[in-house]
C-alpha positions in Angstrom: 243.0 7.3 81.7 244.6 4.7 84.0 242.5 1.6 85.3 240.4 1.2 81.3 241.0 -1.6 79.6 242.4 -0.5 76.2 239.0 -1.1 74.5 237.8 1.6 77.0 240.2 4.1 76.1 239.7 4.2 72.4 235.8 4.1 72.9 236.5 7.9 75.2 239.0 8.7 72.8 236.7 8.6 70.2 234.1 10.4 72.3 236.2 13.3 73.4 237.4 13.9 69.8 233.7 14.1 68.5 233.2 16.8 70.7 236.4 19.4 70.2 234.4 22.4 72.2 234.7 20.1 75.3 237.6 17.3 74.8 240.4 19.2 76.9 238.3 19.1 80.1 236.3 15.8 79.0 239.9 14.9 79.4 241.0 16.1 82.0 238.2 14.5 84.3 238.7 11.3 82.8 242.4 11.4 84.3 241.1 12.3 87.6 238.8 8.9 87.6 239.4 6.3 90.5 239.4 2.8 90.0 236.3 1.7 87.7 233.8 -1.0 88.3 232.5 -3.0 85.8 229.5 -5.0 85.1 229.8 -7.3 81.9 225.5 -8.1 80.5 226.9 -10.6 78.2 225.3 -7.8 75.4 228.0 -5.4 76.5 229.5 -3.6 79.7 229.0 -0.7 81.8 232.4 0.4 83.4 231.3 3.1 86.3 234.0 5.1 87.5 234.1 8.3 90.1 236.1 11.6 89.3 237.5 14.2 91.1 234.5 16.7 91.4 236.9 19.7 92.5 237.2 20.0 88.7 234.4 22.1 87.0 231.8 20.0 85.5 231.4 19.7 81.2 228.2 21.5 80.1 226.5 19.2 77.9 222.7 19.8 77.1 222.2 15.9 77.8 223.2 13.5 80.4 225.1 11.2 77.0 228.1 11.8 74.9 227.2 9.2 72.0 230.5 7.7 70.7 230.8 6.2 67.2 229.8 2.7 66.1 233.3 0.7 66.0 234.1 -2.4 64.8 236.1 -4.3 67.8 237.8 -7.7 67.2 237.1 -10.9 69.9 238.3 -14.1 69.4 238.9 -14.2 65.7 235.4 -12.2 64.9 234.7 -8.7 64.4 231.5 -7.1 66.6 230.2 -3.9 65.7 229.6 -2.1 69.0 228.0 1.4 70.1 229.1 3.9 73.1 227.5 5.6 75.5 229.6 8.1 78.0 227.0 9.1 80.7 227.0 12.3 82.9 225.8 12.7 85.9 225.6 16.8 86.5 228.2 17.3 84.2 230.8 15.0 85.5 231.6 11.8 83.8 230.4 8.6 86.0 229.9 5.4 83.4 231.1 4.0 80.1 228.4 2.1 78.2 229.2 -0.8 75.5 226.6 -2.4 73.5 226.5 -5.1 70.6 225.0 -4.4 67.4 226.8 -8.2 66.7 228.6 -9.5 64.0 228.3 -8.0 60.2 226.9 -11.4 59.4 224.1 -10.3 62.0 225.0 -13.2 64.8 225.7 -12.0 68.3 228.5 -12.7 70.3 227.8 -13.9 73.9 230.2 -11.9 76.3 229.1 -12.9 79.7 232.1 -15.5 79.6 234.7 -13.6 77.7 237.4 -11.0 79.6 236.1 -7.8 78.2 240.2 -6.7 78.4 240.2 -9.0 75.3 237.8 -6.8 72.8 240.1 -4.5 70.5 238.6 -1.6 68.7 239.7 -1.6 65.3 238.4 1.0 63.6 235.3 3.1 64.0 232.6 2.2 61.3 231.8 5.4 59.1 
């Protein structure tokens, strides 16, 4: 999974392993996926990617893989975000991150911050 930020790679990590009938080829595409795009909302991020469609495609009854509610460290504070992985005809095509904010219920502006420096700490049971 080459070219996500390490935020990114925990958040599909987390996702693939919530789903062991379909991890292995989750995780497979995911290594095929060409250099991501990303558009930071200051709320959260969407990192859209392409993969190699020669692979077959995962069949999910739903165009999201919902990923656990983690707690990810920035600047000193800890955020609780959410994750969306959405399919487009089975194939992987965007990572979604979202702020539920801080556990004191303030939220964290990220339109000026590197999104490379959010840090999953642990997911949030």
């Amino acid at each position: 999974m080459s070219g996500f930020t390490d935020l990114e790679k925990a958040a599909l990590g987390a996702i693939c392993d919530g789903r062991p009938a379909i991890a292995r080829q989750l995780r497979s595409l995911l290594a095929t996926m060409r250099p991501p795009e990303r558009e930071n909302t200051g709320h959260g991020f969407y990192t859209c990617f392409d993969v190699d469609k020669g692979q077959p495609p995962v069949v999910w009854p739903t165009r999201t893989l919902e990923g656990p509610t983690a707690e990810v460290a920035i600047d000193g504070k800890t955020l609780l975000m959410g994750f969306i992985l959405w399919l487009e005809d089975g194939f992987p095509t965007c990572l979604e991150g979202f702020q539920y904010g801080t556990p004191e219920g303030e939220e964290i502006d990220l339109k000026s911050r590197d999104l490379a420096a959010l840090v999953w700490t642990r997911p949030v049971e």
